[in-house]
C-alpha positions in Angstrom: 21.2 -83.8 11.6 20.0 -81.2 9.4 20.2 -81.6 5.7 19.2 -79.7 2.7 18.6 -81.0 -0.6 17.6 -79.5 -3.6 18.1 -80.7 -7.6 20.4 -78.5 -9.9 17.5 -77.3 -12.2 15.7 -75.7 -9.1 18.8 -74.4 -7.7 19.4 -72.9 -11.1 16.1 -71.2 -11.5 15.4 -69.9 -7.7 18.7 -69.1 -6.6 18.2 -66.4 -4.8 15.2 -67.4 -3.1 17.2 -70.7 -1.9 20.6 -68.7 -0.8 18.1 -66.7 1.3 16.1 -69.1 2.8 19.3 -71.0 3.8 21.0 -67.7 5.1 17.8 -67.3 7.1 17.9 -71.2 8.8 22.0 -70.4 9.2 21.1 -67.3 11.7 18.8 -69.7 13.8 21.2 -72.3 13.7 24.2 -70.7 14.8 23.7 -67.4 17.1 26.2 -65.0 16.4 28.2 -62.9 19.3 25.7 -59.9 19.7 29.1 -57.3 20.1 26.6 -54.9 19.6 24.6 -55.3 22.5 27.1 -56.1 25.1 30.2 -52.8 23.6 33.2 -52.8 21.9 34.8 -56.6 21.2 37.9 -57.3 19.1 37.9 -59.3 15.8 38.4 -63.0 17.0 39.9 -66.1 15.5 37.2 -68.8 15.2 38.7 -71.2 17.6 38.3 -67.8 20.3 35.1 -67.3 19.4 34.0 -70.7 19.7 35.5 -70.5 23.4 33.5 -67.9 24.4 30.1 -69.5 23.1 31.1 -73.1 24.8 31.9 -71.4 27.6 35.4 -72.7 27.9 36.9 -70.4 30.7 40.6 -72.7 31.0 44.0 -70.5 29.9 44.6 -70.3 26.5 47.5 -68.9 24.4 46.8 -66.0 21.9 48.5 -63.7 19.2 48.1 -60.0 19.9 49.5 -57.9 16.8 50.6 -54.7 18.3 53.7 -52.3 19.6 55.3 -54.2 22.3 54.6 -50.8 24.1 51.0 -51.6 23.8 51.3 -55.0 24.5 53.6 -54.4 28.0 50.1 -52.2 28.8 48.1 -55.1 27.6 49.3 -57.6 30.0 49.4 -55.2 32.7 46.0 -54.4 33.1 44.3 -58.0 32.5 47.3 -59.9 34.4 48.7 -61.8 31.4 51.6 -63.4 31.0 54.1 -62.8 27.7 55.0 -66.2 26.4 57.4 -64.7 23.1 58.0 -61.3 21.7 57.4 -61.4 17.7 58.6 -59.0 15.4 54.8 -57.8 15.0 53.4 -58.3 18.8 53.8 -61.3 20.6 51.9 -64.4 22.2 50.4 -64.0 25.6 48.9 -66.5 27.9 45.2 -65.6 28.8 44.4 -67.0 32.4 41.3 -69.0 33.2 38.3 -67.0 33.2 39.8 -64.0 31.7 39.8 -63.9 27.8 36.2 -62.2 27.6 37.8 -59.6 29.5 40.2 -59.2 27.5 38.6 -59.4 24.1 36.5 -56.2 25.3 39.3 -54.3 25.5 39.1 -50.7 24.3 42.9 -50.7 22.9 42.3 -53.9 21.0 40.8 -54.3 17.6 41.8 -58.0 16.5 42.7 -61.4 18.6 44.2 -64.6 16.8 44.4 -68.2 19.2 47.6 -69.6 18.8 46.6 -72.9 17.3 47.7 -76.1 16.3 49.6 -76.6 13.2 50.6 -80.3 11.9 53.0 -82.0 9.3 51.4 -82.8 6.1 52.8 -86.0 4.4 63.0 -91.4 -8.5 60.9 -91.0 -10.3 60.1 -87.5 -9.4 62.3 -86.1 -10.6 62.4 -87.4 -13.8 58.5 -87.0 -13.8 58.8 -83.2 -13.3 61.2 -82.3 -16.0 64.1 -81.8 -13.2 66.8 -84.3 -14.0 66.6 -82.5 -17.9 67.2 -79.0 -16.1 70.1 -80.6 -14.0 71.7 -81.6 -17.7 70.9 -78.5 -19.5 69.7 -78.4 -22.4 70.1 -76.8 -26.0 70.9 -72.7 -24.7 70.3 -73.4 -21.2 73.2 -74.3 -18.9 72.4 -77.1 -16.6 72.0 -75.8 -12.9 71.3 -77.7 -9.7 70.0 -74.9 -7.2 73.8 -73.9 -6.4 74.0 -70.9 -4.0 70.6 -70.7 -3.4 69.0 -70.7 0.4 65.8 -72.7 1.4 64.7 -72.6 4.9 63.1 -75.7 6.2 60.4 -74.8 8.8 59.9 -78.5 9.9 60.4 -80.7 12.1 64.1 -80.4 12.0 66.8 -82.3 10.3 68.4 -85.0 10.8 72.2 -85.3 10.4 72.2 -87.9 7.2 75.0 -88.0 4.7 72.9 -87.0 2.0 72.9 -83.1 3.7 75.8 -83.3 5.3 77.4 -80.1 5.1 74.6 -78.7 3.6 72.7 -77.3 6.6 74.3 -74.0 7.1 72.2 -72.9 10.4 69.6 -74.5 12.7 67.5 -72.7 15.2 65.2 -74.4 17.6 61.6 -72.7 17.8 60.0 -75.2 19.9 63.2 -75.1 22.6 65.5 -71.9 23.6 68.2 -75.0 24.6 67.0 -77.2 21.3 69.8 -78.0 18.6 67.4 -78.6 15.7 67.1 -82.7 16.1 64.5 -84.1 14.0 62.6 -86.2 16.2 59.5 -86.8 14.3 61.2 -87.9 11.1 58.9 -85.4 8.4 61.2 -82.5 8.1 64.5 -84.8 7.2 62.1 -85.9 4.8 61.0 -83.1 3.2 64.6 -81.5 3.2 65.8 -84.8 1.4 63.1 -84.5 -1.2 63.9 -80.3 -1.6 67.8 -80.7 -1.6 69.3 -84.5 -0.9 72.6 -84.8 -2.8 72.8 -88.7 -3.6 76.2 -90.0 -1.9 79.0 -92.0 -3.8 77.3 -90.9 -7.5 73.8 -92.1 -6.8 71.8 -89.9 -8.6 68.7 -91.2 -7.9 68.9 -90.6 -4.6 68.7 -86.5 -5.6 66.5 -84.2 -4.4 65.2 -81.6 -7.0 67.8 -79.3 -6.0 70.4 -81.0 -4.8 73.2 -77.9 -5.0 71.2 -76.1 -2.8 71.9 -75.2 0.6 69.4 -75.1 3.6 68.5 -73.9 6.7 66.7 -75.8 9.5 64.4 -73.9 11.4 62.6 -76.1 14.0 59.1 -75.7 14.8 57.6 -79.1 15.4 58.0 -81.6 17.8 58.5 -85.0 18.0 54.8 -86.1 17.4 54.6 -83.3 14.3 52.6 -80.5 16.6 53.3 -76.8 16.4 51.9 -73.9 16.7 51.2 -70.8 14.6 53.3 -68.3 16.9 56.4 -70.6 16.4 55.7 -70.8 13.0 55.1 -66.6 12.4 58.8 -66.5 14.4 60.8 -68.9 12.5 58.9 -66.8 9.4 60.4 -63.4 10.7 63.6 -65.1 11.5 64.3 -66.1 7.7 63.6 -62.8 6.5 66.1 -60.5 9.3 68.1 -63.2 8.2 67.7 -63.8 4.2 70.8 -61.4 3.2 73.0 -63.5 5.7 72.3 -66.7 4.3 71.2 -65.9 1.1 67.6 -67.5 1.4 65.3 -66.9 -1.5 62.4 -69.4 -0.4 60.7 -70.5 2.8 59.5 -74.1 2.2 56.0 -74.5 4.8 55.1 -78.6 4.8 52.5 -77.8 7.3 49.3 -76.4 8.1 46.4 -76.0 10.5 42.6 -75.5 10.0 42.0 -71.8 9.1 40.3 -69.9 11.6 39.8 -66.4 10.2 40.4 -64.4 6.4 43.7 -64.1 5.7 43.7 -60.4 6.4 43.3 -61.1 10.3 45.5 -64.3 10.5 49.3 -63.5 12.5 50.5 -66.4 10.1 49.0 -65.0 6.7 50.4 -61.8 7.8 54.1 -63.3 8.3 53.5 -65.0 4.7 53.1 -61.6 3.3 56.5 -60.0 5.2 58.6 -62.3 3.7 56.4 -62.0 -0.1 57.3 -58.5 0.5 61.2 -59.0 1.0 61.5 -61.3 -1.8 60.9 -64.5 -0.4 59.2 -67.3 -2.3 57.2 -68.6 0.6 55.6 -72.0 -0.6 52.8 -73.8 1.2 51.3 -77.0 1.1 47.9 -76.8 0.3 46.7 -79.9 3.1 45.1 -83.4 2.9 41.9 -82.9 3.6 40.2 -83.8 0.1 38.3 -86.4 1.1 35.8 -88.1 4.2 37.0 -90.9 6.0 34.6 -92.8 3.3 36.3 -91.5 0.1 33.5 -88.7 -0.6 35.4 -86.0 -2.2 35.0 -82.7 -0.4 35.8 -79.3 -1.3 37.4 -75.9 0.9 39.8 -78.0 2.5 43.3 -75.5 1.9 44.8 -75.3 5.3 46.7 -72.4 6.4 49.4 -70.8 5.8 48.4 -72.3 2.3 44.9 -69.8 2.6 47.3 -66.8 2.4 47.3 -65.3 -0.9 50.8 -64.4 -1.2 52.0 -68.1 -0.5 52.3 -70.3 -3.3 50.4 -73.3 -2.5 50.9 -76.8 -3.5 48.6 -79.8 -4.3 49.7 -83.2 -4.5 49.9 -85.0 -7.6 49.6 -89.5 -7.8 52.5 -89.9 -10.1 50.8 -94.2 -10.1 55.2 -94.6 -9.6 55.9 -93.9 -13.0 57.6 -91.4 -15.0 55.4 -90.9 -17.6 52.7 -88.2 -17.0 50.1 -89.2 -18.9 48.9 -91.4 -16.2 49.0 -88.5 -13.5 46.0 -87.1 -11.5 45.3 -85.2 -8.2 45.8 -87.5 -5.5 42.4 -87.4 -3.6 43.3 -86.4 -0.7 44.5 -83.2 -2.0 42.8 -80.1 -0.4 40.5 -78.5 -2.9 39.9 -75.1 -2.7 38.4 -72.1 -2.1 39.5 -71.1 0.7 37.1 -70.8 3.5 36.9 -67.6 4.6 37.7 -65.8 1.2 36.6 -68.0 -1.3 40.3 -67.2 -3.1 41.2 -69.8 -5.5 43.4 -72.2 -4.2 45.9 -74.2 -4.9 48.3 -72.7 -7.3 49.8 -75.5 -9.0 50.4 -79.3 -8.2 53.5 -81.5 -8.1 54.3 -85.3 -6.9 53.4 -85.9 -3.6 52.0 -89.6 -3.5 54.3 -92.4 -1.8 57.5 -90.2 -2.5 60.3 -92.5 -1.1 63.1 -89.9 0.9 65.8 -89.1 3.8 64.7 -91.1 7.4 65.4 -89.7 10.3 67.0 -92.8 12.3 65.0 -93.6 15.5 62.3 -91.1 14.5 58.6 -91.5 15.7 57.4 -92.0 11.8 60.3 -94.9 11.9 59.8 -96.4 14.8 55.9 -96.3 15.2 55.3 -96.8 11.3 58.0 -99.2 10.1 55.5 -100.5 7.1 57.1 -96.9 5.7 60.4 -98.0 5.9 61.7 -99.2 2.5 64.9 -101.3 2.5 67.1 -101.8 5.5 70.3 -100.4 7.0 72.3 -97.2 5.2 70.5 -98.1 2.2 66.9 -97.7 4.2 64.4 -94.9 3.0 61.3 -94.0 4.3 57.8 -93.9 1.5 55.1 -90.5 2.3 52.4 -89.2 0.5 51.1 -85.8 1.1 50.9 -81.9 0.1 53.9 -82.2 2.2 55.9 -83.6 0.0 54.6 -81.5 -3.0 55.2 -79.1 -1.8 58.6 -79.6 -1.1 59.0 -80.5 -4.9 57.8 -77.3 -6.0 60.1 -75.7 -3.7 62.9 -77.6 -5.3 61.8 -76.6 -8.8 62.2 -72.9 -7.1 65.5 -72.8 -6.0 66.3 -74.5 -9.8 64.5 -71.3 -11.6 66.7 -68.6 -9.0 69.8 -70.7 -10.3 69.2 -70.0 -14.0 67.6 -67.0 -13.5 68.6 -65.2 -9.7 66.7 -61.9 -10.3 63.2 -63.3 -10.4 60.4 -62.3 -8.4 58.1 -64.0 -6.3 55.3 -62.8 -8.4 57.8 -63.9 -11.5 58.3 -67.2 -10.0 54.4 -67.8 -9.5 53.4 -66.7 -13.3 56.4 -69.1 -14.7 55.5 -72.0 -13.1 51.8 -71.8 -13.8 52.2 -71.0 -17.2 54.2 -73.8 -17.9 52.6 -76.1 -15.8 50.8 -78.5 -17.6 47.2 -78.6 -18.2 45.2 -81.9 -16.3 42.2 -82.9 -18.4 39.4 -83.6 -16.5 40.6 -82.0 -13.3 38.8 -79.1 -11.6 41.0 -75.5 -11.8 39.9 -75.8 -7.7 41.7 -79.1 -7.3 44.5 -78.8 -9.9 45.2 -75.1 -10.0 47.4 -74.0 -12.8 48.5 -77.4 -13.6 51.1 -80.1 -13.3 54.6 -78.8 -12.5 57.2 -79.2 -15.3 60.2 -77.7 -14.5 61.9 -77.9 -17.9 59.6 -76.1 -19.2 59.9 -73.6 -16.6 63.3 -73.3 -17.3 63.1 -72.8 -21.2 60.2 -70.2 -20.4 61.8 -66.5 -21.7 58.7 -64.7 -22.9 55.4 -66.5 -21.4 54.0 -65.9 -24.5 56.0 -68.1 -26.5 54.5 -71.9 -25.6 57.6 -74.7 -25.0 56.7 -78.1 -26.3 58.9 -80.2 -23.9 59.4 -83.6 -23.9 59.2 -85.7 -20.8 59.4 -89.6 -21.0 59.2 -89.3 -24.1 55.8 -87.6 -23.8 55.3 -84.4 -25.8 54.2 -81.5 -23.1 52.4 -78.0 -24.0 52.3 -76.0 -21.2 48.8 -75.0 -20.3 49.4 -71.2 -20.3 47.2 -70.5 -17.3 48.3 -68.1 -14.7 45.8 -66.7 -11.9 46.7 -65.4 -8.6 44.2 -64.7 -5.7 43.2 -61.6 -4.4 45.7 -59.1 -2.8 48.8 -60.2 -4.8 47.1 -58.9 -8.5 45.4 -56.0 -6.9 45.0 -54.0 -3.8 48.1 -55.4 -2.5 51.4 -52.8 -1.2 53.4 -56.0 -2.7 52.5 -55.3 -6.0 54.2 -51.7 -6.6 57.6 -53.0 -6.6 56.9 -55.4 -9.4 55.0 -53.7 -11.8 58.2 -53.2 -14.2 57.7 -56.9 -14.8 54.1 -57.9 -14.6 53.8 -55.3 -17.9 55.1 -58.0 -19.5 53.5 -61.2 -18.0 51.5 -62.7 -20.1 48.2 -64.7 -18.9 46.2 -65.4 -21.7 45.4 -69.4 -22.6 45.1 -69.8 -26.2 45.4 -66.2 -27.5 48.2 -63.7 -25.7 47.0 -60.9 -23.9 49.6 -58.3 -22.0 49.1 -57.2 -18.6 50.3 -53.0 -18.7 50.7 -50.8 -15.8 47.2 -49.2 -16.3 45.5 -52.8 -16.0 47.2 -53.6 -12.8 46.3 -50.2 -11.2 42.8 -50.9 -12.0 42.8 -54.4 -10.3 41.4 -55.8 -13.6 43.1 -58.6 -16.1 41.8 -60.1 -19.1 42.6 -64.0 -19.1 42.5 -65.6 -22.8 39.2 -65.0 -24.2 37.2 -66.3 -21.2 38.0 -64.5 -18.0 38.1 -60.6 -16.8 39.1 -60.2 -13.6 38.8 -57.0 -11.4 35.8 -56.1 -9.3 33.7 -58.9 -11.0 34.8 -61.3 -13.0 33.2 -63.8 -15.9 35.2 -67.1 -16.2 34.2 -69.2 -19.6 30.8 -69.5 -20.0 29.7 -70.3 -16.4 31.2 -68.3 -14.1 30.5 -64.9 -12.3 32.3 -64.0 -9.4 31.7 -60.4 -7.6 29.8 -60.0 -4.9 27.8 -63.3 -5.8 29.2 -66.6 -8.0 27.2 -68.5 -10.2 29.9 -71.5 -10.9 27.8 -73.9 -13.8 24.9 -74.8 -12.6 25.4 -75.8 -9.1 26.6 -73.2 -7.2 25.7 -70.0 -5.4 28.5 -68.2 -4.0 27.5 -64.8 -2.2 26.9 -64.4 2.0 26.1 -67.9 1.8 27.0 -70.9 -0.5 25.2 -73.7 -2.4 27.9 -76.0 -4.3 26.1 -78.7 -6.3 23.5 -81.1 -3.9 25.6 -81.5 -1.6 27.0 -78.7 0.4 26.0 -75.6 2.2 28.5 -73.1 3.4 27.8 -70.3 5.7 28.0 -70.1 9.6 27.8 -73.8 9.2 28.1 -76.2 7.0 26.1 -79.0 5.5 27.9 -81.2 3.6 26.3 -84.1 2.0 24.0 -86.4 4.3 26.8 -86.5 6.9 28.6 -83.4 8.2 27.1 -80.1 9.7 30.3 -78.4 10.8 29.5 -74.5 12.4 30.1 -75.2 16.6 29.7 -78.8 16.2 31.1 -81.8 13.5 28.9 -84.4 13.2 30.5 -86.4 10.7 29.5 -90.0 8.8 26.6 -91.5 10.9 
């Protein structure tokens, strides 16, 4: 085990001496591939890499991102076999012995492994403002998500009378022959919680928006496994598809450890085809925000919640009440940043802690986990807690906000919610995001720079009037072009309002309240600076290298605490 410790004053005075003595130990510790020294190698996705240095030489499935032209070549000359075509290259199988070989080739710059992606698991919506928006209230109409399109990449769904008639297409990812069964139980669940229309009047059987309609597209199976390439597909699917079914939001209750920046992932890529076609793609952001012994742990955000043009979810403990005064982060909430581009992660939080919803008779969560099965017979529901479901909130809260107001953005949907999401004392902007989700506020929002008191409860609610967005949606990004009309007049500033304009945008800068400016570098309050290096308070170091408070180190490999080192091995707890 190798540890580092070092007190906050220290860190605080030397720095830089410390980030590079640190850097120095991470280059003997972890070897990197010398591509120099042995010609031309592609880009590769950690879990690749990792291969190669263990000197795992089985068959493995990648993601090439290429001309199917190029790819046909591809295989040809190293003998692989094409597993799927996808609208941006396809995913071949590598034979034993073979992928060094093929990483070296001269016609390929980049290489993803096609890895393993997992599930993540009223009073919600009363809690979140939804049940008000569903009544309408004073000059707003009361909507219910009516004629809006959600696709479901789950598990599939089940056929349950709370969506009966509401599934308007199924397509099978993980089977050409498949029919879209849910066989794992999570996706019924999370479609339940998006859109469930209670039967015979019971209302509190809803789901946040229970006039929408929904499309199941199946990409896990019956244990909750997947992979990215499935995932990517069902991605492309929605958006060829999104005029004929009138989908506005992808709803992704799943995720994967991240094994490259966002820039080079397949998935992160897919995310940002369907931002770019108008798609509200939201992500869960993972449940990875603590050990095994309740130590709280930061950079957890699994991907596709890493992408930048997702909008990623938290989870929020509700404690099963309505009132949200007693809210906070659930702790097993992934905290950000992200781990390969330190991008500020998650967006915004919603409930996501013991949410009771649809069960998939005879699924495997039923049957092999029957202490989550509440009640009994047609009346039986089955009790998760995750990002998961979250995130399947916020997507619900979505398709309410294109009801009321259809010709919103993406980047319009992002800066309403987290500008009227309310603030969480005492919780980190890395763990919380923007806020708490309130959906009547949302709804109410006309100009951002107008703050709605709502009332929730009974509670009096100011919205917390913080938006943020990570890099390559505010600037840099091809996605921004087409809404610069309406970012002019976004505004982002907490406290005192401040405009964004078309000049600001160009230059990649914004000025956040009277604390923040954001372009190339960027000063946040008094303890901030983020550029090329981050001093965040006292404790942390953020440049090639990272130092976060006593207990972490984050480079090549990881130190974290006195029980993980996580580079090419974990060694974690004892």
């Amino acid at each position: 085990m190798v540890t580092f410790a070092a007190s906050a004053a220290s860190r605080s005075r030397r720095p830089h001496r410390y980030v590079l003595a640190v850097a120095a130990l991470l280059a003997l510790l972890v070897p990197a591939l010398d591509a120099g020294a042995q010609g031309h190698r592609a880009r590769l996705s950690d879990d690749l890499t990792k291969r190669l240095r263990d000197g795992d030489a089985t068959e493995t499935s990648v993601i090439v991102t290429s001309t199917q032209a190029r790819i046909d070549a591809l295989a040809a000359r190293h003998g692989l076999r094409i597993q799927k075509r996808l609208r941006t290259g396809a995913i071949l199988m590598v034979p034993a012995g073979e992928l060094d070989g093929v990483t070296r080739d001269a016609d390929l710059d980049q290489l993803s492994g096609n890895h393993r992606l997992h599930s993540q698991m009223a009073t919600t919506t009363a809690a979140t403002g939804a049940t008000q928006v569903w009544e309408g209230s004073g000059q707003l109409p009361g909507v219910t998500g009516e004629g809006v399109g959600i696709a479901i990449v789950d598990s599939g769904i089940a056929n349950v009378p709370e969506l009966r008639g509401r599934v308007v297409a199924t397509v099978d990812f993980t089977d050409p022959a498949g029919r879209g069964k849910d066989f794992y139980g999570h996706g019924t669940h999370v479609a339940g919680i998006v859109a469930a229309a209670g039967t015979n009047g019971q209302q509190e059987r809803n789901g946040m928006a229970p006039g929408a309609y929904l499309v199941n597209l199946k990409v896990l199976d019956a244990e909750g496994n997947g992979t990215s390439g499935d995932v990517i597909q069902a991605i492309d699917w929605a958006v060829d598809h999104q005029r004929q079914y009138k989908l506005r939001i992808i709803n992704l209750s799943l995720g994967g450890e991240p094994m490259q920046s966002w820039r080079d992932d397949p998935l992160c890529q897919a995310v940002a085809r369907a931002y770019d076609a108008g798609l509200v793609v939201v992500a869960s952001a993972g449940n990875l925000g603590k050990l095994a012994d309740g130590t709280p742990v930061s950079g957890g955000i699994t991907v596709p919640g890493t992408c930048p043009h997702s909008l990623t979810i938290g989870a929020l403990n509700t404690k099963g009440t309505i009132f949200r005064s007693d809210d906070v982060v659930a702790s097993y909430s992934s905290k950000g940043p992200t781990r390969y581009d330190h991008l500020i992660k998650p967006d915004l939080v919603a409930p996501g802690n013991r949410i009771r919803g649809l069960l998939a008779p005879g699924s495997t969560l039923v049957r092999e986990h029957p202490e989550l099965v509440i009640g009994s017979g047609k009346d039986a529901l089955l009790e998760l807690s995750g990002t998961s479901m979250a995130t399947a909130v916020a997507s619900g809260a979505v398709a309410l906000l294109l009801d009321l107001k259809p010709k919103l953005t993406p980047l319009m949907i992002r800066t309403t919610l987290q500008y009227s999401a309310e603030h969480l004392d005492g919780s980190a902007l890395l763990a919380a995001g923007a806020g708490s989700l309130n959906v009547v506020a949302a709804a109410q929002a006309g100009k951002l720079s107008t703050a709605s008191l709502t009332y929730i409860a009974g509670e009096p609610i100011t919205p917390g009037g913080v938006v943020f967005a990570s890099s390559g949606v505010w600037g840099g990004s091809p996605s921004l072009a087409g809404h610069a009309t309406s970012v002019q007049k976004i505004t982002v500033a907490r406290g005192h309002t401040r405009t964004l304009d078309k000049a600001s945008v160009r230059k990649q800068t914004v000025v956040w309240g009277e604390t923040v400016v954001w372009g190339e570098t960027v000063v946040w309050g008094e303890t901030v600076v983020w550029g090329e290096t981050v001093v965040w308070g006292e404790t942390v170091v953020w440049g090639e290298t990272v130092v976060w408070g006593e207990t972490v180190v984050w480079g090549e490999t990881v130190v974290w605490g006195e029980t993980v080192v996580w580079g090419e091995t974990v060694v974690w707890g004892e």
